[in-house]
C-alpha positions in Angstrom: 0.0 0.0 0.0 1.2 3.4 -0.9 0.4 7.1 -1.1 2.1 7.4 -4.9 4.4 4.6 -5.9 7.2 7.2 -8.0 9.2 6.2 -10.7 13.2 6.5 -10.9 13.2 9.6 -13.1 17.6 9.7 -13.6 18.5 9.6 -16.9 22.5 7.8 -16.0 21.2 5.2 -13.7 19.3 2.1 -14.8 17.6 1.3 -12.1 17.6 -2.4 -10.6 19.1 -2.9 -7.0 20.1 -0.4 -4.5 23.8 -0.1 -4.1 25.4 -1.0 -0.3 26.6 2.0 -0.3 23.9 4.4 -1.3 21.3 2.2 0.8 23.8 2.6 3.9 23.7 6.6 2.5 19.9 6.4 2.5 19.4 5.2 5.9 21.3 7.7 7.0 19.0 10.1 5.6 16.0 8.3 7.4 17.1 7.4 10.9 20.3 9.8 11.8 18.7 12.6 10.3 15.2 11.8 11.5 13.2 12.0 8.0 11.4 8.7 8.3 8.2 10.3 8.3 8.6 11.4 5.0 8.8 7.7 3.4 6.8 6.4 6.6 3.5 7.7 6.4 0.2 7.6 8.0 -1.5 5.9 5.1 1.5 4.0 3.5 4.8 4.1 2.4 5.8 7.4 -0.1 7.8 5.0 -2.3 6.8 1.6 -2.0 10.1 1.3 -4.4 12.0 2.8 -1.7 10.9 0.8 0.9 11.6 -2.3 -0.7 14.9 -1.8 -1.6 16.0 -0.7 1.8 14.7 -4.0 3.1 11.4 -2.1 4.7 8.9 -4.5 2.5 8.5 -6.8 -0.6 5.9 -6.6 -2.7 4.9 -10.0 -1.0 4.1 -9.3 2.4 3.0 -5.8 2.7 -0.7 -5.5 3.1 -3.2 -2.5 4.1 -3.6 -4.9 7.3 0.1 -5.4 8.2 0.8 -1.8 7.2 1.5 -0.6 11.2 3.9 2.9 10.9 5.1 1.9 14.7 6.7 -1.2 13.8 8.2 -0.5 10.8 10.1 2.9 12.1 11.4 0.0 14.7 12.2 -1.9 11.5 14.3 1.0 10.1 15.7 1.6 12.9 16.7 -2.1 13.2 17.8 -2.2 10.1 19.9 1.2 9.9 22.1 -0.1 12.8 22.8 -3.3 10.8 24.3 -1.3 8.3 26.4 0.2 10.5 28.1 -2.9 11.8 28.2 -4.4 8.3 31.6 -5.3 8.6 31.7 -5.5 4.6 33.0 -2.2 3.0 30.1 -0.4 1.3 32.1 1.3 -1.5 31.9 3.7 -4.4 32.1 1.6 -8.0 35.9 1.1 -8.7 35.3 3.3 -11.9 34.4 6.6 -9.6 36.8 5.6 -7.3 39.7 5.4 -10.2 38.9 9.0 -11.6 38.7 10.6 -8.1 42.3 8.9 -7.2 43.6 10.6 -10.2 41.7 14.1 -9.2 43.2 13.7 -5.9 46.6 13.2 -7.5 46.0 16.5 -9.8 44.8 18.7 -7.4 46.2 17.7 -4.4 43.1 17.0 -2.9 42.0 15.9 1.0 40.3 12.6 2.0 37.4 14.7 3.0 37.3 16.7 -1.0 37.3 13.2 -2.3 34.3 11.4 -0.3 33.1 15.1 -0.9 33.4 14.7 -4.9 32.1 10.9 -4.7 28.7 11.8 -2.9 28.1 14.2 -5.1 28.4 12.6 -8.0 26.4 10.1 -7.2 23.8 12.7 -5.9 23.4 13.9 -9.8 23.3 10.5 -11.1 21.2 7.6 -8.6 17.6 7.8 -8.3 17.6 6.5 -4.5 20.3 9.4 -3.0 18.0 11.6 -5.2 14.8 10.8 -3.5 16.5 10.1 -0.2 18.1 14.2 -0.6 14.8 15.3 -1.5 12.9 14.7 1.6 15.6 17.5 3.6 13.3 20.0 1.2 14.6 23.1 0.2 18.2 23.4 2.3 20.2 26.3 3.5 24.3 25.6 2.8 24.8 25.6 6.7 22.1 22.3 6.6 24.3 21.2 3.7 27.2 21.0 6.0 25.0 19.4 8.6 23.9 17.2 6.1 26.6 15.6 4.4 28.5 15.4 7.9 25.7 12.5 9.2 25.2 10.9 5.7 29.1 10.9 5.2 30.5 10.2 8.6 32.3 13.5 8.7 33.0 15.7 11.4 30.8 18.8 10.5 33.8 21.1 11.1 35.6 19.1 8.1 32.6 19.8 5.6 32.7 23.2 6.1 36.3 23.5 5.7 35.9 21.5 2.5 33.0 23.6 1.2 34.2 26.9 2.1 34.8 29.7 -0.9 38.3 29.6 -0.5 38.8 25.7 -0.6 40.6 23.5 -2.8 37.0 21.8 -4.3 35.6 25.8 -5.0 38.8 27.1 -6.6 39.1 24.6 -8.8 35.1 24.3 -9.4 35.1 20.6 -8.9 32.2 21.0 -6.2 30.6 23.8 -5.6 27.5 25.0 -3.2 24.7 27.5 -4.2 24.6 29.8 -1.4 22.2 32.6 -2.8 19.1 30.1 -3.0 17.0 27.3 -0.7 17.1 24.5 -2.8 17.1 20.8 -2.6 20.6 19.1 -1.9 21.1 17.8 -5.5 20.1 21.6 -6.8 22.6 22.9 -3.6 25.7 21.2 -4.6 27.1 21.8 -8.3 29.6 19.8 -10.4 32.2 21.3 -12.6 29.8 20.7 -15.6 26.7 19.3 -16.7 28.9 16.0 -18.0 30.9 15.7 -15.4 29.3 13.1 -13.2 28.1 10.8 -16.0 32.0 11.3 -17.5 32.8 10.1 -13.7 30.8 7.1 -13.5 31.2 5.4 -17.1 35.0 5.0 -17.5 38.5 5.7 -16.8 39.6 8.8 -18.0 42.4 11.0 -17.8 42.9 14.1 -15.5 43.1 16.5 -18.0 39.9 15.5 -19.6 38.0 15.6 -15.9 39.1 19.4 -15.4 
């Protein structure tokens, strides 16, 4: 059962399974950073797509009659810390993880630009980080900080740095954050260029051609 069940609207991402590391990313979003009630709702689930892939539901077993909000934010929660003590690595694809070793290289980049870099370029190219972003609603930078620190595991302090207007990731316009507007996170948080993520995701390329 479901208010609206909402189809995967990315154009880069053919949608089949969640990734481990986007679902671990998407819990985050739900339990950490207390937005359950926006896929949780009174009448059913906001994305019954959603919920499935996270492990809320299947298509099976979900019923107007088992459909009880209380047990299955005790679910989530259950299921968030599971995540957590996954002692398998939940990774970026070796593809992403290639070109942003070689922009680290280049630019001289910190451990926090790079996870930086890596979130958002998945943000512009999965459907689930997309929805999951979407329920914050229209952000201020200082919640993008705040943000990214619980979904990333970063000290908040280490965002901001990261972020700043001075920083390595703004200077060389590899990452940088709207701060005239209240947007959505995805709208927030810009990319060198419109190509860039999908160029980041689909193969190994060299520096030069990434900036």
């Amino acid at each position: 059962m479901s208010l609206m069940l909402l189809q995967p609207r990315s154009s880069t991402q053919a949608v089949n399974e969640i990734t481990p590391i986007v679902r671990l990313w998407v819990l985050r979003f739900l339990v950490p950073l207390n937005l359950h009630s926006k896929l949780i709702k009174k009448e059913g689930f906001s994305n019954d797509f959603i919920a499935e892939k996270i492990g809320l539901t299947t298509q099976q077993n979900m019923s107007e009659e088992s459909y009880d909000p209380t047990k299955l934010r005790a679910k989530l929660r259950k299921l968030h810390q599971e995540a957590e003590s996954d002692l398998t690595p939940a990774t970026i694809s070796e593809c992403l993880a290639k070109n942003i070793e070689r922009l680290h290289k280049l630019a001289n980049l910190s451990e926090i630009d790079c996870r930086i870099i890596g979130f958002t370029v998945m943000l512009q190219t999965d459907y689930f980080l997309q929805e999951a972003s979407d329920w914050l609603g229209s952000i201020t930078s200082t919640k993008i900080a705040n943000a990214l620190s619980v979904v990333l595991g970063l000290a908040e302090s280490e965002v901001r740095a990261s972020l700043k207007g001075k920083s390595i990731l703004a200077r060389s316009g590899l990452v940088s954050v709207d701060r005239q507007h209240m947007e959505p996170m995805r709208h927030k948080l810009h990319l060198l260029s419109d190509s860039f993520a999908d160029n980041m995701i689909s193969s190994e390329i060299e520096p030069m051609e990434l900036i």
